[in-house]
Each structure stands twice: as structure tokens, then as C-alpha cells.
PyMOL CGO cylinders between C-alpha atoms (Angstrom):
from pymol import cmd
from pymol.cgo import CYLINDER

trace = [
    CYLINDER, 1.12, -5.07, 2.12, -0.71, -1.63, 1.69, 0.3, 1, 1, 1, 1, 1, 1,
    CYLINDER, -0.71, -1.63, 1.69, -4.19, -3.62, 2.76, 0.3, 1, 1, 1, 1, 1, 1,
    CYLINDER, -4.19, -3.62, 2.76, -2.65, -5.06, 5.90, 0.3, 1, 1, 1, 1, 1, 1,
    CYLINDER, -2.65, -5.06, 5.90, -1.30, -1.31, 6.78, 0.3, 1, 1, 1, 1, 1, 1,
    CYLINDER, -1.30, -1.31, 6.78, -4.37, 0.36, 6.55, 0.3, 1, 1, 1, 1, 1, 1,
    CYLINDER, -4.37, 0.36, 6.55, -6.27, -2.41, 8.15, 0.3, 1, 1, 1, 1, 1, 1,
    CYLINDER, -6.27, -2.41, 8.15, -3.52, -2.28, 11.19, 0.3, 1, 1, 1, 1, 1, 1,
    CYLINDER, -3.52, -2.28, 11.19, -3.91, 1.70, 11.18, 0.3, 1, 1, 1, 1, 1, 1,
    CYLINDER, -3.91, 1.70, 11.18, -7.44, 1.36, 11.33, 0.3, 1, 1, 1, 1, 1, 1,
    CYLINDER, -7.44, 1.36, 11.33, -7.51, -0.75, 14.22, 0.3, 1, 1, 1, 1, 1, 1,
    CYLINDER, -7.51, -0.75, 14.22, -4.61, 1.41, 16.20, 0.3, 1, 1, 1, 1, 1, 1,
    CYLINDER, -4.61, 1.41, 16.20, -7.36, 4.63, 15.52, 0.3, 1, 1, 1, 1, 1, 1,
    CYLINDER, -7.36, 4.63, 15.52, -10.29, 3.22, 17.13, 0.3, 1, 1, 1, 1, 1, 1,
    CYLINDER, -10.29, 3.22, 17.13, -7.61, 1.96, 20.32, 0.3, 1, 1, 1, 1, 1, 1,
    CYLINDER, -7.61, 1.96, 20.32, -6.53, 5.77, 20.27, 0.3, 1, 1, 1, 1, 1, 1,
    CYLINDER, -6.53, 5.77, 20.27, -10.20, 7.12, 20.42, 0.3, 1, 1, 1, 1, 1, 1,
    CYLINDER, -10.20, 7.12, 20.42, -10.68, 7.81, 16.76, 0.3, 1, 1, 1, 1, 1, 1,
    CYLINDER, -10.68, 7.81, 16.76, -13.95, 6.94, 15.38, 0.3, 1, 1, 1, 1, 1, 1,
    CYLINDER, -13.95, 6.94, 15.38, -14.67, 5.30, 11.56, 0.3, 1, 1, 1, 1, 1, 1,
    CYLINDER, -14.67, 5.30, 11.56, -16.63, 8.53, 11.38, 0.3, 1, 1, 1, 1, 1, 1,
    CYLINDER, -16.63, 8.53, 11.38, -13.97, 10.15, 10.54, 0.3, 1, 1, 1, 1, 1, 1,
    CYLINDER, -13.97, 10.15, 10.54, -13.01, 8.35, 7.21, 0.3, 1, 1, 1, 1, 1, 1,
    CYLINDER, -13.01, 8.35, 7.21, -16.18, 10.49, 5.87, 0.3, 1, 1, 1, 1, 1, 1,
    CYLINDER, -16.18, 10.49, 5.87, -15.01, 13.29, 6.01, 0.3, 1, 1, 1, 1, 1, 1,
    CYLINDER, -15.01, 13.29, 6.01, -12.23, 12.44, 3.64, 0.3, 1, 1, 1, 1, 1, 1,
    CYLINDER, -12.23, 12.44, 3.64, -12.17, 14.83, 0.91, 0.3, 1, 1, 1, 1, 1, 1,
    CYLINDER, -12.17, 14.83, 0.91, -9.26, 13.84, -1.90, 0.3, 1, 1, 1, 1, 1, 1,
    CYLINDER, -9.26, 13.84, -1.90, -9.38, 15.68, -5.60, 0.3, 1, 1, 1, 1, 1, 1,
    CYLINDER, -9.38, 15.68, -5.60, -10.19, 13.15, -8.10, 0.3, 1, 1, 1, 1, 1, 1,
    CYLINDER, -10.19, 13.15, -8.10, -11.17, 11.21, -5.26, 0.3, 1, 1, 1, 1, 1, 1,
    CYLINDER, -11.17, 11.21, -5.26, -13.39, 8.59, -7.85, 0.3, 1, 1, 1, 1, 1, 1,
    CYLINDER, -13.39, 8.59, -7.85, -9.50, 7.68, -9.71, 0.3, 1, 1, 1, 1, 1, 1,
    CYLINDER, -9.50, 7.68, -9.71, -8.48, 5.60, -6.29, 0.3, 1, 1, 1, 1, 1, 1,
    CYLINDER, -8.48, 5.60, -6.29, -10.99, 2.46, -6.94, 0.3, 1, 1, 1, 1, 1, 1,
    CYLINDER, -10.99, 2.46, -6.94, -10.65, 2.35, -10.53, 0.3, 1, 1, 1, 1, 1, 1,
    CYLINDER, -10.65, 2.35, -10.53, -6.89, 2.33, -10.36, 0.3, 1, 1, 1, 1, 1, 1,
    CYLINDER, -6.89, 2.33, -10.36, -7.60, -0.63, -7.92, 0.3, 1, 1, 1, 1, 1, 1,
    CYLINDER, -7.60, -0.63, -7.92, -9.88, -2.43, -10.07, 0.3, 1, 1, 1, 1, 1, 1,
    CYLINDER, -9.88, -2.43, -10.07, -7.69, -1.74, -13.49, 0.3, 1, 1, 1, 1, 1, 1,
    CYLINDER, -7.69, -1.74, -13.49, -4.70, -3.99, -11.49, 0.3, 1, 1, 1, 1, 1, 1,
    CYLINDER, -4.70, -3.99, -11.49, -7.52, -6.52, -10.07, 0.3, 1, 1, 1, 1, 1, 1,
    CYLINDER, -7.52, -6.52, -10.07, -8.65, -6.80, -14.06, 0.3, 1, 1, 1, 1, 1, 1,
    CYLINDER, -8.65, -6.80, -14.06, -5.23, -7.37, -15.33, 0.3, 1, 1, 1, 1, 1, 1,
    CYLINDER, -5.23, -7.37, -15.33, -4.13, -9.58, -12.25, 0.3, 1, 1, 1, 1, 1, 1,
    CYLINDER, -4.13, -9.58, -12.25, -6.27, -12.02, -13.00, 0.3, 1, 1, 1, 1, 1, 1,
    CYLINDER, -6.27, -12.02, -13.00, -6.91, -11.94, -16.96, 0.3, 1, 1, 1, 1, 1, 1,
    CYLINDER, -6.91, -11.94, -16.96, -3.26, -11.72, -17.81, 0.3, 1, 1, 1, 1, 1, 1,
    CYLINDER, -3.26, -11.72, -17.81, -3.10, -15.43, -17.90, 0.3, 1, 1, 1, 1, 1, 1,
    CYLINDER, -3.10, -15.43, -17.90, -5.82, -15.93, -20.18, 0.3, 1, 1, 1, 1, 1, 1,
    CYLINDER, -5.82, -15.93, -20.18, -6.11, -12.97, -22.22, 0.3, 1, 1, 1, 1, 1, 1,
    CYLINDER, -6.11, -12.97, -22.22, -2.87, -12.75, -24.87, 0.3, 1, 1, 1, 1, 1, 1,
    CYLINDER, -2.87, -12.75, -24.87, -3.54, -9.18, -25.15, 0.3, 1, 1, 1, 1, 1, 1,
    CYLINDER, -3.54, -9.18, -25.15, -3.69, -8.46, -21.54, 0.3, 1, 1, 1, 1, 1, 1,
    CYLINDER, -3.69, -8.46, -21.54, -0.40, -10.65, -20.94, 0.3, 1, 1, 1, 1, 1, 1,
    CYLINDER, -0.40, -10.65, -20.94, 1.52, -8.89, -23.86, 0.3, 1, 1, 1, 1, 1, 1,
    CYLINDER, 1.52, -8.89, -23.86, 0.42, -5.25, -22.21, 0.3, 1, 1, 1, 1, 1, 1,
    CYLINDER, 0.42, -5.25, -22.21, 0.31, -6.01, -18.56, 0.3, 1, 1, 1, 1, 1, 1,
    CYLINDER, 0.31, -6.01, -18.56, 3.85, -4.66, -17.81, 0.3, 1, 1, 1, 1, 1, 1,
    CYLINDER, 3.85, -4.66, -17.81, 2.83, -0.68, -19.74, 0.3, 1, 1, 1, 1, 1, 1,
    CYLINDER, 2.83, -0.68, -19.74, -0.79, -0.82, -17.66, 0.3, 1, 1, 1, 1, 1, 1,
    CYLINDER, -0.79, -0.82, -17.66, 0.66, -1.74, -14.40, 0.3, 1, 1, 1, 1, 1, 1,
    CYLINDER, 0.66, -1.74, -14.40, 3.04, 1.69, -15.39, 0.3, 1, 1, 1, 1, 1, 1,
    CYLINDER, 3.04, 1.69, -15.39, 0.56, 3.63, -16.52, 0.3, 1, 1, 1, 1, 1, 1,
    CYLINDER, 0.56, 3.63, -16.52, -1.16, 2.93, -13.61, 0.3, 1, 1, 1, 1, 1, 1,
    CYLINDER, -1.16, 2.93, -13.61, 1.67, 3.99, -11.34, 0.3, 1, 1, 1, 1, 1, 1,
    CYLINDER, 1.67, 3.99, -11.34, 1.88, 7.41, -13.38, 0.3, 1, 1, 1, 1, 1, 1,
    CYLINDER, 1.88, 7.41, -13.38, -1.96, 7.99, -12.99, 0.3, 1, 1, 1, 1, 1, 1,
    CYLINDER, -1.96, 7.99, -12.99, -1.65, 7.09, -9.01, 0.3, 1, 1, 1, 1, 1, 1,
    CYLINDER, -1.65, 7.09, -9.01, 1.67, 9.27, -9.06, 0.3, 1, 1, 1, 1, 1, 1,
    CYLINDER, 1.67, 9.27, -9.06, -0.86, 12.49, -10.17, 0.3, 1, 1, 1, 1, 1, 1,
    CYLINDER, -0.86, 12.49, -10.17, -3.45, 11.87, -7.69, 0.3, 1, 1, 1, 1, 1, 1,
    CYLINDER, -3.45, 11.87, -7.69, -0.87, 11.67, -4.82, 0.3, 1, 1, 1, 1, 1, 1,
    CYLINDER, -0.87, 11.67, -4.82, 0.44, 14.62, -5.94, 0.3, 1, 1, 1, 1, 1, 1,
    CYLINDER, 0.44, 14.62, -5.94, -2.93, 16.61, -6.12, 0.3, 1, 1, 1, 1, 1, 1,
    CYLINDER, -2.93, 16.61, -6.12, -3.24, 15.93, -2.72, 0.3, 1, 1, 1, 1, 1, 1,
    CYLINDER, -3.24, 15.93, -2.72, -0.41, 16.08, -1.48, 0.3, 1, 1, 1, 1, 1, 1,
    CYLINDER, -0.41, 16.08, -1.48, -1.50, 18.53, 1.31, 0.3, 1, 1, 1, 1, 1, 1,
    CYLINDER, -1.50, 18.53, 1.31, -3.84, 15.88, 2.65, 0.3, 1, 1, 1, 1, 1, 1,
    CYLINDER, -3.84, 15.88, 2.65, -1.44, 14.43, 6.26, 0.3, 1, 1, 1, 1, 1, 1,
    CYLINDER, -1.44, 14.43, 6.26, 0.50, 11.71, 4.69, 0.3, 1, 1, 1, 1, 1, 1,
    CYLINDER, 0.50, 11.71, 4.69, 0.20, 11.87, 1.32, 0.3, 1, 1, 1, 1, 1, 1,
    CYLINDER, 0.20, 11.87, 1.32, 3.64, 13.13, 0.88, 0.3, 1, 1, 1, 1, 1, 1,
    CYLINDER, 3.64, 13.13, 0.88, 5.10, 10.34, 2.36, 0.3, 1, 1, 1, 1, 1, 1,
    CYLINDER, 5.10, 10.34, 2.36, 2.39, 7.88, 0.34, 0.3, 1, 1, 1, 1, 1, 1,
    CYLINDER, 2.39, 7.88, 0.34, 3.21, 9.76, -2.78, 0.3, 1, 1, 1, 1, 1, 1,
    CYLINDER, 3.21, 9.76, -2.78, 7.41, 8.95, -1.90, 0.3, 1, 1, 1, 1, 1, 1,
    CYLINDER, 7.41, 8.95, -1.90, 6.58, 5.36, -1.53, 0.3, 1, 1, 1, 1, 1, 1,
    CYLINDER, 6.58, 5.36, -1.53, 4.96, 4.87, -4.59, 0.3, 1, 1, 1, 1, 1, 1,
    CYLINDER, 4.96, 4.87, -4.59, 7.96, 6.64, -6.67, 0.3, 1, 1, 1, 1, 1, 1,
    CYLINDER, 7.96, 6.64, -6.67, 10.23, 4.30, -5.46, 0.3, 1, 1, 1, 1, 1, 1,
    CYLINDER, 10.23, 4.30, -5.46, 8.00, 1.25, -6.59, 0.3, 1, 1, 1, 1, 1, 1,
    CYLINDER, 8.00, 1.25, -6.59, 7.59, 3.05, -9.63, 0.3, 1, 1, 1, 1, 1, 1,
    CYLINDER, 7.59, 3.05, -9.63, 11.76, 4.03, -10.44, 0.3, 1, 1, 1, 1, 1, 1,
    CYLINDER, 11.76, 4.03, -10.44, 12.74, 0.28, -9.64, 0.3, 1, 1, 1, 1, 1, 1,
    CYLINDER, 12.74, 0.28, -9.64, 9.54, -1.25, -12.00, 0.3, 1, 1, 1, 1, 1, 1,
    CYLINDER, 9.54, -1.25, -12.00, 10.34, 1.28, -14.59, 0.3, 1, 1, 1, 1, 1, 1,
    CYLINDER, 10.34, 1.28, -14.59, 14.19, 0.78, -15.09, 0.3, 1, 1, 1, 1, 1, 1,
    CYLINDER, 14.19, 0.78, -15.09, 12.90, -3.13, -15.02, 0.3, 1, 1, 1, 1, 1, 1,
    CYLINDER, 12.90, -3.13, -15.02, 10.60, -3.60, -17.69, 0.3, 1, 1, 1, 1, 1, 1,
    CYLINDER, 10.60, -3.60, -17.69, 7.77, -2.75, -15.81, 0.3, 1, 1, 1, 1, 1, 1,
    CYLINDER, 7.77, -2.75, -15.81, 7.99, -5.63, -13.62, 0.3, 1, 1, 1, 1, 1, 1,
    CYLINDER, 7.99, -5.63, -13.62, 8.48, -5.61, -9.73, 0.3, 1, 1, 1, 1, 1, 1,
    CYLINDER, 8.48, -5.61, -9.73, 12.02, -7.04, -9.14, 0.3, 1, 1, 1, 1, 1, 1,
    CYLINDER, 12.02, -7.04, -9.14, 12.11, -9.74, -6.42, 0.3, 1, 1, 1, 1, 1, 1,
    CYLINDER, 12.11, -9.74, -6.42, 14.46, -11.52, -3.89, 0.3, 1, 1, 1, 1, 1, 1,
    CYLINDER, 14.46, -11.52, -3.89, 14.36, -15.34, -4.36, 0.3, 1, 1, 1, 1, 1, 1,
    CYLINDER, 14.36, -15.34, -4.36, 16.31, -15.67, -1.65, 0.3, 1, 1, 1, 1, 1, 1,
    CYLINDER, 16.31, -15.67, -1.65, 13.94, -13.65, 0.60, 0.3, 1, 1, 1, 1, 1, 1,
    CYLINDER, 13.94, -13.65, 0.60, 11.17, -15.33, -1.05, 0.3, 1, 1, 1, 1, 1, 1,
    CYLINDER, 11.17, -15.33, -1.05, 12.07, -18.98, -0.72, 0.3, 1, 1, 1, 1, 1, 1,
    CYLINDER, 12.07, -18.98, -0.72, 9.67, -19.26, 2.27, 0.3, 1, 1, 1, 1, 1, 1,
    CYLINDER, 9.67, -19.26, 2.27, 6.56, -18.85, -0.39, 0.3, 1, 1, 1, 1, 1, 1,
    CYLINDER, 6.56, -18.85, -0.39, 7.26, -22.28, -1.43, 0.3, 1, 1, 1, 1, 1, 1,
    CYLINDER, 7.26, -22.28, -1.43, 9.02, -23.71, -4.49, 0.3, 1, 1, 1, 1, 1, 1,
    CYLINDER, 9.02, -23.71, -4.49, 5.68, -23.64, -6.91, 0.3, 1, 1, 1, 1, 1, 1,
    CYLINDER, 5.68, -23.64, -6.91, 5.86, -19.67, -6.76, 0.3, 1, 1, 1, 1, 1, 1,
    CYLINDER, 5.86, -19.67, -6.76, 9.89, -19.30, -6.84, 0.3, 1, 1, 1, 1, 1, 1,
    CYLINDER, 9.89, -19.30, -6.84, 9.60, -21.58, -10.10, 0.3, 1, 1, 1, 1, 1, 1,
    CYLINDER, 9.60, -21.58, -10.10, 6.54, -19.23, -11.54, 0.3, 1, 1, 1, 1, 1, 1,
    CYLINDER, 6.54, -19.23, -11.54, 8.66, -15.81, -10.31, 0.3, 1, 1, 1, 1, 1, 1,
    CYLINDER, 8.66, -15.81, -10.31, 11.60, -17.01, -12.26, 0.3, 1, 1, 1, 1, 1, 1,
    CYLINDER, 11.60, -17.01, -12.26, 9.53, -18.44, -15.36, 0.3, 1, 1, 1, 1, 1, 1,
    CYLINDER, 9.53, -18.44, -15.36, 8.65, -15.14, -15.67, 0.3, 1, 1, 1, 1, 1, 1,
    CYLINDER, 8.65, -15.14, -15.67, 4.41, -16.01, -15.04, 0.3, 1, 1, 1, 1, 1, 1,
    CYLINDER, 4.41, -16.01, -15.04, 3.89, -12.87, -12.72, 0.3, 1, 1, 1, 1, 1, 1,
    CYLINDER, 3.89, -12.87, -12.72, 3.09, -10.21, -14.40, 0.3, 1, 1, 1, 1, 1, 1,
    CYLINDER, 3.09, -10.21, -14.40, 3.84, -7.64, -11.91, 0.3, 1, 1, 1, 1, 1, 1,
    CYLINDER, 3.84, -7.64, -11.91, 6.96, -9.46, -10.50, 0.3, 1, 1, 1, 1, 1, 1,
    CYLINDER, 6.96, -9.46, -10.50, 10.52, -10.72, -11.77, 0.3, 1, 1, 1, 1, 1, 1,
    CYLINDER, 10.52, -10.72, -11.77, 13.45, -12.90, -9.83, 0.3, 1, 1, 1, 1, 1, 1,
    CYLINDER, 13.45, -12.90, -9.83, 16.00, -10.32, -9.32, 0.3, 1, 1, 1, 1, 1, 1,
    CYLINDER, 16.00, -10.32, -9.32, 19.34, -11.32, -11.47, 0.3, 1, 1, 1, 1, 1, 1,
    CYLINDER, 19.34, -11.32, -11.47, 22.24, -9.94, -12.40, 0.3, 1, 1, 1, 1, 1, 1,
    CYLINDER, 22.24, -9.94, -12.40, 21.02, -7.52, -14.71, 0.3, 1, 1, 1, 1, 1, 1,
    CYLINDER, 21.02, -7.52, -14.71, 18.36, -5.73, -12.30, 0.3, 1, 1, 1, 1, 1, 1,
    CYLINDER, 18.36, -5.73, -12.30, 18.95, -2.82, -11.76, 0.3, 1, 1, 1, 1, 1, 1,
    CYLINDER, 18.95, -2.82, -11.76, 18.21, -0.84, -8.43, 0.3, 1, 1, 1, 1, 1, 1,
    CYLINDER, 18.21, -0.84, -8.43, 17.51, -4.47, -6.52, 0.3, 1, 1, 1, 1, 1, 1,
    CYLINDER, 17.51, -4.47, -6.52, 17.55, -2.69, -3.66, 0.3, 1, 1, 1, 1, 1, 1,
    CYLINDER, 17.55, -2.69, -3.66, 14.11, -1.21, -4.20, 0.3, 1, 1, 1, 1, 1, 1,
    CYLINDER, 14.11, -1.21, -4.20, 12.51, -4.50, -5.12, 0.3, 1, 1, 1, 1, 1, 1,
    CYLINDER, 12.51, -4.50, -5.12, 10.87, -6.95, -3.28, 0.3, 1, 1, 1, 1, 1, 1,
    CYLINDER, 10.87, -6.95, -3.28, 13.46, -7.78, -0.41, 0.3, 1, 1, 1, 1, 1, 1,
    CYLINDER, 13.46, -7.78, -0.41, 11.98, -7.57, 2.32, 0.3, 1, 1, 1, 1, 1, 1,
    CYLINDER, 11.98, -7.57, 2.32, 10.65, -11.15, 3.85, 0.3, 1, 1, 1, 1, 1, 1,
    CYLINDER, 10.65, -11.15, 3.85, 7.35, -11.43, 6.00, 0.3, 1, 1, 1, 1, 1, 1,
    CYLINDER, 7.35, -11.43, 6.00, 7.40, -14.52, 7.38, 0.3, 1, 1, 1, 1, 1, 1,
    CYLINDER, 7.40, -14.52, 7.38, 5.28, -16.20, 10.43, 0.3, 1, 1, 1, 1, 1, 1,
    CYLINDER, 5.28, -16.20, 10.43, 4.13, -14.76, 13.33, 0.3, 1, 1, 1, 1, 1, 1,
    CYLINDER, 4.13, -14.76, 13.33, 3.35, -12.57, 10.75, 0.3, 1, 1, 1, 1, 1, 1,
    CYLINDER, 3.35, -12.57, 10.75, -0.33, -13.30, 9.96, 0.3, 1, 1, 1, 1, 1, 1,
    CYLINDER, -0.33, -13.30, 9.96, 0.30, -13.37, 6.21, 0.3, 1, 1, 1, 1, 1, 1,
    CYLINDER, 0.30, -13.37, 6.21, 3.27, -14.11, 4.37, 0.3, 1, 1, 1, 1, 1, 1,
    CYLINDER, 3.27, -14.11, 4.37, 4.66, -12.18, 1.89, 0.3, 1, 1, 1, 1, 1, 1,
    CYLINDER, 4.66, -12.18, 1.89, 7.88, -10.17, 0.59, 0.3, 1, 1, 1, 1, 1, 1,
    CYLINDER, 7.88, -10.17, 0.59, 7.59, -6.17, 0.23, 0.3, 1, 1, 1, 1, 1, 1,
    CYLINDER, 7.59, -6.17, 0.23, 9.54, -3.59, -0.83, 0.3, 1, 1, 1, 1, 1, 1,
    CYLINDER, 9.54, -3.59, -0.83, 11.09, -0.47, 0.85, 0.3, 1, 1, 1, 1, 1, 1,
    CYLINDER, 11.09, -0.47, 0.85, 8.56, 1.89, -1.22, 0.3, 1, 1, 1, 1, 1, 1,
    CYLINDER, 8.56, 1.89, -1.22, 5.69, -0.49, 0.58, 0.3, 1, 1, 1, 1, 1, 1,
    CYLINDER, 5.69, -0.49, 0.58, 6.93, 0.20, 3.90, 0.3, 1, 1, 1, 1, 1, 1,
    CYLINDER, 6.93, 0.20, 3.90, 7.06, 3.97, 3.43, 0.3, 1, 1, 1, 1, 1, 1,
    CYLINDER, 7.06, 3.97, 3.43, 3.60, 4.12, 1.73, 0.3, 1, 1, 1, 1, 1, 1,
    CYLINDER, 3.60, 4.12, 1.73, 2.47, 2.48, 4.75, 0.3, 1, 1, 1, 1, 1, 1,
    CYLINDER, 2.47, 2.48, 4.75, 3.77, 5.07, 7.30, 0.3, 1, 1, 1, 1, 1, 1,
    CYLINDER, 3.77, 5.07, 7.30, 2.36, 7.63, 4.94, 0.3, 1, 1, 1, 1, 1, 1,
    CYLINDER, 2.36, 7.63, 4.94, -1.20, 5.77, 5.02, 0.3, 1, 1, 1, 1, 1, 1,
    CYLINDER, -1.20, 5.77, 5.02, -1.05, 4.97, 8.62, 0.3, 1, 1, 1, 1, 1, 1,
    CYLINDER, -1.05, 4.97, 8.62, -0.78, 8.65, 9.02, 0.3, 1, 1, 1, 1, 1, 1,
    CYLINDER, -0.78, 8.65, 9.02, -3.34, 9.87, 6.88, 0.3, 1, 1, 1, 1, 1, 1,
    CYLINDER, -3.34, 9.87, 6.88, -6.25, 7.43, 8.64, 0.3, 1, 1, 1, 1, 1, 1,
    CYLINDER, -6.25, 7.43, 8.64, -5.23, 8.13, 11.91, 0.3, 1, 1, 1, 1, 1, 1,
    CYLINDER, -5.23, 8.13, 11.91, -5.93, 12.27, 11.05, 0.3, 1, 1, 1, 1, 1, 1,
    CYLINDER, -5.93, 12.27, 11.05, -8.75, 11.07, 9.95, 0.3, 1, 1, 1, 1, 1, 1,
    CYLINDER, -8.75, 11.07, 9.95, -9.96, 8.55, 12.47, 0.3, 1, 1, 1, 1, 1, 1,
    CYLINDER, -9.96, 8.55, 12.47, -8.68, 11.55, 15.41, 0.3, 1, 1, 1, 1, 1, 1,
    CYLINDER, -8.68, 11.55, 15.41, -10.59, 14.54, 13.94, 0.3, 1, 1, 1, 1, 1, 1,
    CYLINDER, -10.59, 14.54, 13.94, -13.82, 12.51, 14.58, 0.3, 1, 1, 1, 1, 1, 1,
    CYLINDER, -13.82, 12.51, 14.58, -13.31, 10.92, 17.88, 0.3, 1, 1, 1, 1, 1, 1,
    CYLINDER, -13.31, 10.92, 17.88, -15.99, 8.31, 19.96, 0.3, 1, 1, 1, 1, 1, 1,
    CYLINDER, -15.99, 8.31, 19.96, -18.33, 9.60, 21.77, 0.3, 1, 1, 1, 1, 1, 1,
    CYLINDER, -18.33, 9.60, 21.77, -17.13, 7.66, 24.63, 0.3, 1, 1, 1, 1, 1, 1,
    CYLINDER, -17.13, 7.66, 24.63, -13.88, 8.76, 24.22, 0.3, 1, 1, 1, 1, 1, 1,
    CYLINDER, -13.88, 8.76, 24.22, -15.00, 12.25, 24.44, 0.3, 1, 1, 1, 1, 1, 1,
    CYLINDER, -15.00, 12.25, 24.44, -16.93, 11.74, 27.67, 0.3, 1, 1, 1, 1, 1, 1,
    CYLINDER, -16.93, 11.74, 27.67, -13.88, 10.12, 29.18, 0.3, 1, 1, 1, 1, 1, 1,
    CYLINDER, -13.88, 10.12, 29.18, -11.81, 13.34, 28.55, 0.3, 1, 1, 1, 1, 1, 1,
    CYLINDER, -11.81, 13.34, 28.55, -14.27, 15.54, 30.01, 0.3, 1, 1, 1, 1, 1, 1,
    CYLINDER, -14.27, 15.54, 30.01, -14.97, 13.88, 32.75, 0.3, 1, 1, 1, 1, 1, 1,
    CYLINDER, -14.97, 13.88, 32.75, -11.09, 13.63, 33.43, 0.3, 1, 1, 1, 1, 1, 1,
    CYLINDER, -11.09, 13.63, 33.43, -10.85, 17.36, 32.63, 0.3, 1, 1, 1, 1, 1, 1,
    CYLINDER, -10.85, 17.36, 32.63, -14.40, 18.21, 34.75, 0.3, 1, 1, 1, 1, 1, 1,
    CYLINDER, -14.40, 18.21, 34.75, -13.60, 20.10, 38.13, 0.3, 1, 1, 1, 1, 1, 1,
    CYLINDER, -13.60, 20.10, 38.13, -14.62, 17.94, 41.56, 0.3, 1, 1, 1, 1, 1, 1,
    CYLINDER, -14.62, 17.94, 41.56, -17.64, 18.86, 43.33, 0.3, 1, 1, 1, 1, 1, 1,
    CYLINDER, -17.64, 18.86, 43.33, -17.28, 18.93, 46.85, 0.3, 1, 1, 1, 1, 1, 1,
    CYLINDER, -17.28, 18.93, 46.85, -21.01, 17.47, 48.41, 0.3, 1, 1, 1, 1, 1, 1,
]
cmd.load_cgo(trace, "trace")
């Protein structure tokens, strides 16, 4: 869900004027933690299944991977949205932590996915996700939330993944605005430039 936000934000910035420019000037502390925090999940995502050791640890990474992303939120928090990312990302955290480690999630809401992945969720063959029972706690922080067509691709999210997108769609479009188009610019001052009288 985060990928479709920031690909959506990115898109709404260049409507608004904002130029890709701008994601250049992006200057986070600890900046290089971001992709290898992506490509530890990535790793484990996809090894889990074949790798014992990986399968038997998954649920502490994908944790300690929270924590780490937790920190470098927090770092830079004064950066426009990250407060709001950083908010986001502690709920996912509190409902995976009270759970094992695992993201809980609505079969209900997820019985458009098809029965091959609500037999998986509740076989327990995600690693990052769980069918929410009677003994999850906090199941209204899970996976509840149903994306379902027109909706370009179909999915269930959480209410932490809606609020880390408002934070991220806020943090790309300061960046995106402080670098505007040049023909964006020439627009506004030609709007703003005084009529000569021939």
C-alpha cells in the first residue's frame, strides 16, 4: 500500500507544478538505512519458504526491522510528514508486536483475494501475516481494511498504512513543491507580470 501512495503522491506533485527535481534535495539522517530495511523484508519475503532458518526467525526480523525504521523516523522527524509516517508505522508495529510478530488479518475483508491465499493466511504460510481469531489482540489495527476493484490493485491494509500514507504523501509533495517546473514557474509570472499597454 505504501508503494501505491507514494506513486499516487508523486503523480498529484507534478499535476500541482512540483518537479522530480525536488526529490534531490532530500536530505534524511541515516538516509542509506531506508533501502536496506527494504531489501532485509524483500530477502526474508521470499527465502522464508525455503530457508528453515529464515522461516523460524522471520517473525523477530520483520520486528527488528520495525524498531530500526521506528529510529530513523524518529531522527527525522522534523522532515514535513515524518511525524505522521513515524505514527503509522507504531501502530503496525503495537498490533504485530502484541501478535507474535505477525500482521493480524481480516478473512472476512480478505475473502476477495481468493480462497488459495485465505487457506495459506490461516495455515499460517505468511510470514508477515495471520487470520485474525479470537485470541488477537488489537484486531482493529490489523489488516481490515479491503481494496477491492476499481481499485487498480487489490489488497487489504491496515489503519497504520493509511496514516503512513498521508504522512508520505506529505513529505513528497514538500519536496516535489520546493523545486517547481520550469513551466510552471513561467505560468505564474506571466499571470503575476503587469500588462503593457502598446
Amino acid at each position: 500500500m505504501v508503494y501505491d501512495g507514494i506513486i499516487l503522491s508523486l503523480l498529484i506533485g507534478w499535476f500541482r507544478g512540483g518537479s522530480l527535481k525536488g526529490l534531490a534535495n532530500m536530505k534524511l539522517r541515516f538516509g542509506w538505512l531506508f533501502p536496506i530495511l527494504l531489501a532485509v523484508q524483500f530477502v526474508v519475503f521470499f527465502l522464508q519458504e525455503r530457508v528453515a532458518w529464515i522461516s523460524s526467525m522471520s517473525n523477530g526480523i520483520f520486528l527488528l526491522v520495525y524498531i530500526t525504521g521506528l529510529a530513523f523516523l524518529w531522527l527525522n522527524r522534523h522532515q514535513p510528514g515524518f511525524s505522521v509516517i513515524f505514527a503509522g508505522v507504531l501502530l503496525n508495529f503495537i498490533v504485530m508486536a502484541v501478535n507474535g510478530g505477525r500482521m493480524p488479518v481480516s478473512i472476512e475483508a480478505a475473502q476477495f483475494l481468493g480462497r488459495e491465499y485465505i487457506e495459506a493466511l490461516k495455515a499460517g504460510l505468511y510470514g508477515k501475516h495471520q487470520a485474525i481469531t479470537s485470541d488477537t489482540l488489537l484486531p482493529f489495527l490489523g489488516d481490515i481494511i479491503p481494496l477491492s476493484p476499481p481499485y487498480p490493485r487489490q489488497q487489504v491494509i491496515s489503519i497504520g498504512d493509511v496514516v503512513m500514507n498521508v504522512g508520505a504523501f506529505l513529505f513528497i509533495q514538500h519536496l516535489m513543491l520546493s523545486a517547481p517546473r520550469h513551466g510552471a514557474d513561467d505560468a505564474e509570472e506571466t499571470a503575476g507580470a503587469p500588462a503593457i499597454n502598446k
